[in-house]
C-alpha positions, 0 to 999 in steps of 0.5 A: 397264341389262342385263335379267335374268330369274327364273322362277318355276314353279307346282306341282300345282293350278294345271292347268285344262282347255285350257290353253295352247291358245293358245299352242302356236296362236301359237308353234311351238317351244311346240307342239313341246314338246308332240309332244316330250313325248308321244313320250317319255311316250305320252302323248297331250299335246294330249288331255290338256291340251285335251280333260280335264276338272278331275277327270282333269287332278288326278290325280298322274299326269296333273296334273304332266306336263301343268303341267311340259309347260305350264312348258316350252312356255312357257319355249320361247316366250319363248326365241323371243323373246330371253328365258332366266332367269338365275334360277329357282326352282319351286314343289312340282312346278314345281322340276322345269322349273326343275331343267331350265331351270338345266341340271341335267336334261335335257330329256328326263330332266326329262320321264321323271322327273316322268311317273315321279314322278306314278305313283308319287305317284298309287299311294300316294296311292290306297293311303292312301284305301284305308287310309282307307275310301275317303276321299281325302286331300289339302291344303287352304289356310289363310288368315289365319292365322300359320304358326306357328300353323298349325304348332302347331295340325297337331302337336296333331292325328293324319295332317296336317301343315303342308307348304307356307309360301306366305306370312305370311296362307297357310299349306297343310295335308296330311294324310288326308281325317280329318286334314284335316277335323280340322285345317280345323275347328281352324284356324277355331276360331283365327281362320282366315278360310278352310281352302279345301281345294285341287285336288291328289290327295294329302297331299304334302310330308308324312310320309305321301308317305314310301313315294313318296320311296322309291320314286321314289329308286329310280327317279332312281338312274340318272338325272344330276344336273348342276351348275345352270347359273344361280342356282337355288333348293330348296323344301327347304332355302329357300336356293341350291342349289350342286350336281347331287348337292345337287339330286339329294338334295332331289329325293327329301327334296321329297316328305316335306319342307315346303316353304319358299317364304318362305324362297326368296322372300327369298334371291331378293329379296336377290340381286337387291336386290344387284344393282345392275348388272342390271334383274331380272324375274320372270316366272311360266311356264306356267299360272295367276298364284299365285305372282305372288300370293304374291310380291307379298305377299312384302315385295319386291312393290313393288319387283320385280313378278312377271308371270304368262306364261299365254297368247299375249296375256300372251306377246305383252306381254312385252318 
């Protein structure tokens, strides 16, 4: 039976000092990617993925172009070793190697698109900690409790929202340093086993990114949107995503929009159940193993497993 693969691609917060070293040491097309990058940017990408420390690596502007150059050197290496997905979907910030991936960016737009994106972020985000004496804002994870109720609990209170659906036990908040603490306190009151409050620089997928998204509007007017070249899947809308004009669109209403992993979870996990023909699997590029997590608790786990591809060893296995 034919193999197909789906990629899933982490988002901010899964970034770490060194990261991929190891594989850019053992496959040259991933290196590559990384000279390629810093060509376009300026930016020194071995230095910034392998001399940073935590606090550098979490800025906006620093952590979404070193996770998206990650995704895409892997995706590199493991094209050198036969694999291209036919399916992909990314996670906040990992929309945009999967936007690449399926065609609808160039390789060379995806990478100026998302170093202009984390500037721009990183900018409000700056402005809303000034706003807030100083206090940065943020998201934090919300563990144990339903997101219904999660939801609920955030419209009760003032500057923070719930933004992302990772799954039916996991549910993250954003909002301002204020909000966040608000919110963290209430949810414990119901019945939250943790409010972990996450390595990110801002309040993302909420109301408060709304000065960003104009911005970077303005900022990918000029820039093509193609057709997606294989199944791909949108944080905005939970469903497939038919167009380049579609694609464009969600890019912006990403930043102010929660975002609905569940729901593409389960859009992803029916079209493969549909498709008795191929031999699906998914495999997790780039950096870090949490949505591998979160799609083994996504009610399809025990018949399709996700495998994270984050180091030369992991690459190494991958048949």
């Amino acid at each position: 039976m034919p193999k197909k693969y789906a990629f899933l691609f982490p988002g901010q917060g899964a970034q770490e000092p060194g990261m991929i070293k190891d594989v850019c040491e053992s496959f040259a097309q991933a290196r590559a990617v990384l000279d390629s990058v810093s060509q376009i940017t300026g930016v020194d990408m071995p230095k910034l993925l392998w001399e940073s420390d935590q606090t550098i690596l979490s800025r906006s502007d620093n952590s979404q172009l070193s996770i998206t150059t990650a995704s895409l050197a892997v995706v590199e290496a493991l094209k050198s070793k036969g694999i291209v997905p036919s399916a992909a979907m990314g996670f906040s910030l990992g929309e945009f190697p999967a936007l690449c991936v399926a065609g609808v960016l160039s390789f060379e737009d995806c990478i100026r698109v998302v170093h202009a994106r984390g500037k721009i972020m990183q900018h409000v985000c700056e402005e809303i900690a000034s706003a807030n004496e100083g206090h940065a804002p943020g998201m934090s994870a919300v563990i144990g409790l339903p997101p219904e109720k999660v939801q609920e609990i955030c419209n009760s209170l003032k500057d923070v929202y719930a933004a992302n659906l990772n799954s039916v036990k996991q549910t993250a908040i954003s909002g301002t340093a204020d909000g966040l603490a608000a919110a963290e306190a209430a949810v414990k009151e119901a019945g939250a086993r943790r409010a972990i409050r996450l390595s990110v620089a801002g309040p993302y997928h909420c109301p408060l990114m709304q000065k960003a998204a104009d911005n970077f509007e303005k900022a990918i007017a000029d820039v093509a949107f193609n057709d997606p070249k294989i199944a791909l899947f949108s944080n905005v809308t939970g469903g497939k995503v038919t167009s380049g004009s579609e694609a464009k669109k969600n890019a912006v209403l990403h930043l102010t929009n929660p975002v609905l992993w569940t729901s593409e979870e389960k859009v992803l996990g029916d079209m493969m159940g549909a498709d008795s023909a191929n031999e699906w699997n998914i495999l997790e590029p780039g950096v870090g193993a949490v949505l591998s997590g979160l799609w083994r608790d996504s009610g399809f786990g025990d018949t399709w497993k996700s495998t994270p591809v984050n180091s030369a060893e992991s690459l190494n296995s991958v048949m």
